[in-house]
N, C-alpha and C positions, 0 to 999 in steps of 0.2 A: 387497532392495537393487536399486535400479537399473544397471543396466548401459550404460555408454554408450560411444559408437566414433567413432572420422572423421565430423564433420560432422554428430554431434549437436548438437540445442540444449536448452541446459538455463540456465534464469534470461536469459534473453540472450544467452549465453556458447555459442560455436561449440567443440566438443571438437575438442583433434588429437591427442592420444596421449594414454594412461596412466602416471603418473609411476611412482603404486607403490599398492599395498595393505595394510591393518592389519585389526588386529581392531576398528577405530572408524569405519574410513569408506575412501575411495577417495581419491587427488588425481588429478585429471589436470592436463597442458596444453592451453588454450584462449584464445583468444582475447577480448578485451575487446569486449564489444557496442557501445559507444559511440569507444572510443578505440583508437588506431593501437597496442595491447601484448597480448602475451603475458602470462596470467598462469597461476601454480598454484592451480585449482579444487580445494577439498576438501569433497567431500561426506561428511557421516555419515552412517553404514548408519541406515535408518529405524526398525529398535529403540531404536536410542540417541536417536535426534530425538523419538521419541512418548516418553522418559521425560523426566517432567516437570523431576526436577532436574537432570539430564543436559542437557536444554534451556536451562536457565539459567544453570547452569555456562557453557556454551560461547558463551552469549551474551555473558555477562558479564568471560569471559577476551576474548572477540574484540573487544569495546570497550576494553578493558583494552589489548591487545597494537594496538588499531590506533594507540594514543596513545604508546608507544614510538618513539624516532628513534634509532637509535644504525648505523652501519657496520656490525655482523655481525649484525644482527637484520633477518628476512624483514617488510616492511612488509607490514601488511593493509590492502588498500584497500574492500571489501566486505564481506558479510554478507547474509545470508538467509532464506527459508523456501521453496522450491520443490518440487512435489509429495512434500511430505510428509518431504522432507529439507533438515536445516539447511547451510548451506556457507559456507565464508568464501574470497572470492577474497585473494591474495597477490602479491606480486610474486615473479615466476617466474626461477629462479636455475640460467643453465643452466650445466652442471657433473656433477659428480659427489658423492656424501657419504662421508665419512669412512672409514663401514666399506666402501669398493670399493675403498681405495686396497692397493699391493700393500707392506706392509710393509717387503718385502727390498729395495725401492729407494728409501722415502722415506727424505732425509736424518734428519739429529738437528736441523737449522737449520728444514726443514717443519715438522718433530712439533712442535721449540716452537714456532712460529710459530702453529701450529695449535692448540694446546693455549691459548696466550695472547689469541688473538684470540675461543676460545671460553671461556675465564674472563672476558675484559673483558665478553661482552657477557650473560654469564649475573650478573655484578657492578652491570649496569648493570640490567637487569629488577631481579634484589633493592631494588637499592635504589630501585627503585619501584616493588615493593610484588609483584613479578611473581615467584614461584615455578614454575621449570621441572620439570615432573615426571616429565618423560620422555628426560632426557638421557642420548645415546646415542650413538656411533659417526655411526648411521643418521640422525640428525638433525642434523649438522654439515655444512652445503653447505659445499663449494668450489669456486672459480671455477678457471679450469685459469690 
């Protein structure tokens, strides 16, 4: 797995921080090589890029997912192959995710809020054809 820091470049893409880590890959935030944005870089770790169905799985969802418009859905604007790892850039949501938030002080008017706007747009993938399979806490940006 590569490792990258401040003022890495990787596909064009200037690193500035590390968003987070998993067992599938990295995201950082970086910089768009061409254009005036920030995005969220996700690299897969290079076991999961060199297997083959894994490969086209992720290819196949990121064409999938970059042809989604919907308000709570992270638009993908990219996609890759760069030394040996596949990545898709996103657009970059700055904020926090769900599972940071402190319980004891979010309202009941958040929680539904929150709850609703991540049913709408997990209702709207289904119904094109978009099965989320890692719905989590940790996977629900919000904007402050």
């Amino acid at each position: 797995m590569v490792t990258l820091t401040f003022g890495d470049e990787f596909a064009g893409f200037v690193i500035e921080d590390m968003l987070g880590q998993g067992g599938m890959g990295t995201v950082y935030l970086a910089r768009h090589p061409r254009l005036p944005q920030r995005v969220a870089l996700k690299l897969l770790a290079q076991d999961v890029s060199r297997d083959s169905d894994a490969r086209r799985r992720f290819l196949r969802e990121a064409d999938v997912v970059a042809g989604l418009n919907h308000p709570n859905i992270v638009g993908v604007t990219d996609r890759g192959d760069d030394r040996g790892h596949l990545w898709i850039a996103m657009q970059y949501v700055p904020g926090v995710d769900a599972s940071r938030l402190d319980t004891t002080t979010v309202t009941a008017e958040r929680a539904v809020r929150i709850i609703g706007e991540a049913a709408a747009a997990l209702d709207y993938a289904h119904s094109n054809g978009v099965l989320h399979r890692d719905v989590k806490p940790a996977n629900i940006l919000l904007i402050p």
